[in-house]
C-alpha beads as a LAMMPS data file, in Angstrom:
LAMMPS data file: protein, C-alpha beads

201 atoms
200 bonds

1 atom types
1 bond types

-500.0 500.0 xlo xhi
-500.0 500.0 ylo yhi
-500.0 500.0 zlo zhi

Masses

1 110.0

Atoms # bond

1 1 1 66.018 339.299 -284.061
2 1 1 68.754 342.292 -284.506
3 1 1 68.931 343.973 -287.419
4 1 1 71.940 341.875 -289.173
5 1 1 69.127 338.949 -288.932
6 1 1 66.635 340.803 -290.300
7 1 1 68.380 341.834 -292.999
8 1 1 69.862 338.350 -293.524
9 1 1 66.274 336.911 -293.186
10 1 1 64.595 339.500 -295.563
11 1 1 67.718 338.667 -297.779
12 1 1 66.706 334.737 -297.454
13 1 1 63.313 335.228 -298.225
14 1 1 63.532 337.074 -301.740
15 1 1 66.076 334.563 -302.831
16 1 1 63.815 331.049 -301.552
17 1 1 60.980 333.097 -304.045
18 1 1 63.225 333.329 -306.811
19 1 1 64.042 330.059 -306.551
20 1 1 60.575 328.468 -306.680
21 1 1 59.132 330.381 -309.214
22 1 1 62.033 329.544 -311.279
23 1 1 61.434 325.958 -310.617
24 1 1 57.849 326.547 -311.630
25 1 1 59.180 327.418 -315.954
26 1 1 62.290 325.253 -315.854
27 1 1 64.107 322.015 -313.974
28 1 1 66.504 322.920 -311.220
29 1 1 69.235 321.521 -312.785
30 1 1 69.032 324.370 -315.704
31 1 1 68.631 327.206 -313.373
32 1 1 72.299 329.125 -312.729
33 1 1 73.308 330.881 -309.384
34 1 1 73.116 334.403 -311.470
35 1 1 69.415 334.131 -312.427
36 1 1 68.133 333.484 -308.828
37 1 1 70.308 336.695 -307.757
38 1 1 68.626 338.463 -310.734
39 1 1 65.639 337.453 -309.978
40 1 1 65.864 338.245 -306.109
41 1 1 67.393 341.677 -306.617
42 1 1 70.801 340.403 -305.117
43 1 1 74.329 340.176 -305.542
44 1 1 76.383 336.865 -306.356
45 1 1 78.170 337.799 -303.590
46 1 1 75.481 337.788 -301.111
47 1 1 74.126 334.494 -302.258
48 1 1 78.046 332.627 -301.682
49 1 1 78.110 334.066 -297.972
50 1 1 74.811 332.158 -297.190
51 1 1 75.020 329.491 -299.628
52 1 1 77.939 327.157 -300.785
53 1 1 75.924 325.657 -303.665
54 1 1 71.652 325.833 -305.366
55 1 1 71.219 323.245 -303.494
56 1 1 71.651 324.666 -300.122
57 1 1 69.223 327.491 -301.407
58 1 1 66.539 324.783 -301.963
59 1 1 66.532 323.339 -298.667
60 1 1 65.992 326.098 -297.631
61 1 1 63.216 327.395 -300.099
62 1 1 61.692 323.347 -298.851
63 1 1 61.766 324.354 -295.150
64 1 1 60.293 327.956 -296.107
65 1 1 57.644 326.212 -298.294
66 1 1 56.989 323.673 -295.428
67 1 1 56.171 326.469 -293.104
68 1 1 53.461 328.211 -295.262
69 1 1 52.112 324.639 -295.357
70 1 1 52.096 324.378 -291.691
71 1 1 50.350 327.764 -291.257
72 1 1 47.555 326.158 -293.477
73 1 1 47.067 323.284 -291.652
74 1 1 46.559 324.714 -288.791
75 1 1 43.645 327.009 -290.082
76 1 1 42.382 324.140 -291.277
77 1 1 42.305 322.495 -288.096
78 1 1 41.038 325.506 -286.374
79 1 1 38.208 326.155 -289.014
80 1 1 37.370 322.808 -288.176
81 1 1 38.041 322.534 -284.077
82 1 1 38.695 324.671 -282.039
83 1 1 40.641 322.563 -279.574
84 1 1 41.766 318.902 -279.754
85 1 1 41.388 318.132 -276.298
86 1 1 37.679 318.475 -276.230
87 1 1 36.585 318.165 -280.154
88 1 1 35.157 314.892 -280.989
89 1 1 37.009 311.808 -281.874
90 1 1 35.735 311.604 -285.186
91 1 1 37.093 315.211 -286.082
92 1 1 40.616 314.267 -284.999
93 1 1 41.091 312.037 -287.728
94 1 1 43.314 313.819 -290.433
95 1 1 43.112 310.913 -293.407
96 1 1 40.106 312.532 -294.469
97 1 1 38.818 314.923 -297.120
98 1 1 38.620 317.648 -294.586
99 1 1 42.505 317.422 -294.176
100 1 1 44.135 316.142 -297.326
101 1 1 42.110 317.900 -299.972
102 1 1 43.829 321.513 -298.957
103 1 1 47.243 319.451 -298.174
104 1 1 47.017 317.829 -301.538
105 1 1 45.801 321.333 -303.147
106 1 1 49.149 322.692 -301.144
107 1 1 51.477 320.317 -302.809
108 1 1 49.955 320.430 -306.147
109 1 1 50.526 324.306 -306.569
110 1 1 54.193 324.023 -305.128
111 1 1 54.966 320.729 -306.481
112 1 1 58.012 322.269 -308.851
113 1 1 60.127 322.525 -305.590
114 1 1 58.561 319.646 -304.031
115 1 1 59.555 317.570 -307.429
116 1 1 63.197 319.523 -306.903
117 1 1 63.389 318.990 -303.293
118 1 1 62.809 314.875 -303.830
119 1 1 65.559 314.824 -306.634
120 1 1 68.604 316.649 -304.080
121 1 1 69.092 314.284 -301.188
122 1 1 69.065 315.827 -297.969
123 1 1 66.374 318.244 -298.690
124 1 1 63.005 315.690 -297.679
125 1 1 63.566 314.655 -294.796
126 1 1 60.078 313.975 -293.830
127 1 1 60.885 313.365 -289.857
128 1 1 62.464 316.184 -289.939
129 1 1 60.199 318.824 -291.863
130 1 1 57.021 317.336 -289.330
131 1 1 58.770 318.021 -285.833
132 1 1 56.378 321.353 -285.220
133 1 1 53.603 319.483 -286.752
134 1 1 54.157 316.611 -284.507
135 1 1 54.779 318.786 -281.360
136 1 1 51.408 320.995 -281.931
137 1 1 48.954 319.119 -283.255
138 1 1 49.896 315.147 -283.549
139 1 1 50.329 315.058 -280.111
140 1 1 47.231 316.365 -278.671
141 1 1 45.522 314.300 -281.390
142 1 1 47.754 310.836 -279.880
143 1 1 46.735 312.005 -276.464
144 1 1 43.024 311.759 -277.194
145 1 1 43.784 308.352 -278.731
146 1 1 45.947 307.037 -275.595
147 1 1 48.083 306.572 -277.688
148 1 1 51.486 305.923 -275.306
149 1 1 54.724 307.927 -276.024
150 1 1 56.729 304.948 -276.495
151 1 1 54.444 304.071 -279.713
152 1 1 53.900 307.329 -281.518
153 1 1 57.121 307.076 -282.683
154 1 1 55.201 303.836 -284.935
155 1 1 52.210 305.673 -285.419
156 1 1 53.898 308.816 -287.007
157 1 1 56.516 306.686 -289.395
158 1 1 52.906 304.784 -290.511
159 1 1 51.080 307.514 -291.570
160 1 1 53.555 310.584 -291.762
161 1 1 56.209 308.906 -293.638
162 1 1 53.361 306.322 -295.579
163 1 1 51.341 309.019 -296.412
164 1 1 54.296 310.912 -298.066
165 1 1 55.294 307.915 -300.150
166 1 1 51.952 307.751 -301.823
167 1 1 52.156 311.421 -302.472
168 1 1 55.837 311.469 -303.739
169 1 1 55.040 308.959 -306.216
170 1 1 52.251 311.311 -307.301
171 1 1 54.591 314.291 -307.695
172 1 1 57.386 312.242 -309.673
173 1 1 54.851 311.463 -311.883
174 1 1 54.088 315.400 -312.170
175 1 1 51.049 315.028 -310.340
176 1 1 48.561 313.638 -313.613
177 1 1 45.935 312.162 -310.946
178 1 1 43.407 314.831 -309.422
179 1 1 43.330 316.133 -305.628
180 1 1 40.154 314.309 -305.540
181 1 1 41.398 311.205 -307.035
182 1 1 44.781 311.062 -304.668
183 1 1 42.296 311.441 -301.717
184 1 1 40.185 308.704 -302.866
185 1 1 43.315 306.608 -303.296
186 1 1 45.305 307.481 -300.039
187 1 1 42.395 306.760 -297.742
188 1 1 41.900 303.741 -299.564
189 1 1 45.284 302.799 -298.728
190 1 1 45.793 303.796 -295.275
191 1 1 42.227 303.227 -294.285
192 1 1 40.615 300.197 -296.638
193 1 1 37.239 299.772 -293.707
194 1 1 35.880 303.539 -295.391
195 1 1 35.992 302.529 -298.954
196 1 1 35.613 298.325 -298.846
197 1 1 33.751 297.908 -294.962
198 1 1 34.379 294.111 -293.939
199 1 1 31.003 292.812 -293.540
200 1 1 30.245 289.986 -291.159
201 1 1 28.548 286.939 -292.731

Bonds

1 1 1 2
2 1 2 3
3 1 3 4
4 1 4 5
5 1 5 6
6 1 6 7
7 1 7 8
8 1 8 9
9 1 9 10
10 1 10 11
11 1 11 12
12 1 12 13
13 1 13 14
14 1 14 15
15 1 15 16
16 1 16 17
17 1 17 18
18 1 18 19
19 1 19 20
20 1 20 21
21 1 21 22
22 1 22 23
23 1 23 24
24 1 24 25
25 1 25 26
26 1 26 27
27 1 27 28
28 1 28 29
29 1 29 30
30 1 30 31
31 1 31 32
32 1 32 33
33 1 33 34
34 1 34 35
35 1 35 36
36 1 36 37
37 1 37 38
38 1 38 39
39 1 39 40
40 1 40 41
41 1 41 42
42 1 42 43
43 1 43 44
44 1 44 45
45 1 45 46
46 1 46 47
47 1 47 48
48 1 48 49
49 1 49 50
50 1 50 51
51 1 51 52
52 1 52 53
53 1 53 54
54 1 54 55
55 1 55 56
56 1 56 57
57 1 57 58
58 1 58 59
59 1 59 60
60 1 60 61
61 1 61 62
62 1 62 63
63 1 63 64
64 1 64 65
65 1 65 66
66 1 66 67
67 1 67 68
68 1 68 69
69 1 69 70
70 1 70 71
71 1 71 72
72 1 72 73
73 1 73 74
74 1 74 75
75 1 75 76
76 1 76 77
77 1 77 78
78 1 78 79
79 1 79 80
80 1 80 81
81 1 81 82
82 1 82 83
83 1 83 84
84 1 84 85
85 1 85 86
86 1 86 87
87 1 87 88
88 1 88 89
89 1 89 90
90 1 90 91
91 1 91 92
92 1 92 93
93 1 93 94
94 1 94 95
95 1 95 96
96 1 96 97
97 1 97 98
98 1 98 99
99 1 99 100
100 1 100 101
101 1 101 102
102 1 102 103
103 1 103 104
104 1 104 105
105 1 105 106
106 1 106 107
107 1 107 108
108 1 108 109
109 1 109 110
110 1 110 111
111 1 111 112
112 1 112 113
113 1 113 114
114 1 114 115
115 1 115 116
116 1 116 117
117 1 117 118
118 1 118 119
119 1 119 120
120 1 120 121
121 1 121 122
122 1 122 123
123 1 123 124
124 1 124 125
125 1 125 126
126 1 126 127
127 1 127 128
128 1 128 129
129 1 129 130
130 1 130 131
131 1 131 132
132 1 132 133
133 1 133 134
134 1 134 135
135 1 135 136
136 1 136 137
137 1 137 138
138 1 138 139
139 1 139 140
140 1 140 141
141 1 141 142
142 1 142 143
143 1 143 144
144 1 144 145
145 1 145 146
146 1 146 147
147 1 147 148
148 1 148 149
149 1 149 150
150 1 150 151
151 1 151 152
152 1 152 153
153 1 153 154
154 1 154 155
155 1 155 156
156 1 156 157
157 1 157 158
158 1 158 159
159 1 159 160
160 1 160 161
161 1 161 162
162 1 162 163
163 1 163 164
164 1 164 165
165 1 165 166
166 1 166 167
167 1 167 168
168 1 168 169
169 1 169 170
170 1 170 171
171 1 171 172
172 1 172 173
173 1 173 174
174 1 174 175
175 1 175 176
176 1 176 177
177 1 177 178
178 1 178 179
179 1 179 180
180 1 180 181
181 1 181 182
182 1 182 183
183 1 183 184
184 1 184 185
185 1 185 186
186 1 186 187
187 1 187 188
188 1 188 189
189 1 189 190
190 1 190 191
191 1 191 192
192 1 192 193
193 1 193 194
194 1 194 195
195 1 195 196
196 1 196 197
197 1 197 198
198 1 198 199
199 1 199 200
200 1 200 201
């Protein structure tokens, strides 16, 4: 990175924080091009050569937000194995309290920009926002499974893109169920056999 990209990055940064913590006091709609360069310390100037519109600024602050989330899963994972190609089977198995209580936690603390991001199309793209996620973990984890390449592609749009429905409907309702309860309720969806076992007669 030269030092034009720096700058431009450092730039980017300050102006993706103003933006979510002014989505954390007030709906995006209400929030004017001059308050995020206020709040960032920036010209109006330098926010129209990166930016055409807010909502250019958001996908970005989404992909920026995604990426702090992505650090955290993967000390998650590595708090709990060290390496997916040996750990047990058991531990690969990410609906599970281990895994979705600190992604739940995640999106409850940012879930003004998450609530934001679901209201400007273009800016959730769920494939999308998982590629690294896929690439790194996912598909050491489908590996273990032999799970073939031809079907992840199945596997991921079940429980990537299933997983986020249940939690989008949490956040457009501004999140009034618990962590705990929205784990309780998306393993109860995705996997019924933990909560109700079938028991032979």
């Amino acid at each position: 990175m030269n030092r034009s990209e720096s700058k431009y990055y450092n730039t980017a940064i300050l102006m993706d924080r103003a933006l979510i913590e002014l989505l954390a006091v007030k709906d995006i709609a209400y929030i004017s091009v001059k308050e995020i360069c206020e709040k960032a310390g920036v010209n109006r100037s330098t926010f129209y050569l990166h930016y055409e519109t807010i909502g250019d600024l958001l996908e970005e602050a989404m992909e920026y937000t995604e990426r702090q989330f992505e650090v955290a899963f993967k000390e998650v994972s590595e708090n709990h194995y060290h390496d997916p190609t040996e750990a047990p089977l058991t531990d690969l198995v990410f609906i599970s309290d281990t895994y979705l209580k600190p992604y739940l936690r995640f999106v409850y603390d940012h879930r003004a920009v998450y609530k934001a991001s679901d209201r400007c199309p273009g800016t959730m793209n769920v494939d999308s926002r998982y590629t690294r996620l896929k690439k790194d973990i996912l598909d050491p984890v489908m590996s273990r499974f032999n799970i073939s390449e031809r079907e992840r592609k199945y596997w991921y749009a079940f429980y990537i893109n299933g997983t986020w429905s249940l939690i989008r409907e949490w956040i457009i309702g501004g999140c009034a169920e618990s962590v705990d309860e929205m784990v309780r309720m998306i393993i109860k969806c995705v996997r019924p056999e933990i909560v109700n076992p079938l028991r032979s007669e």
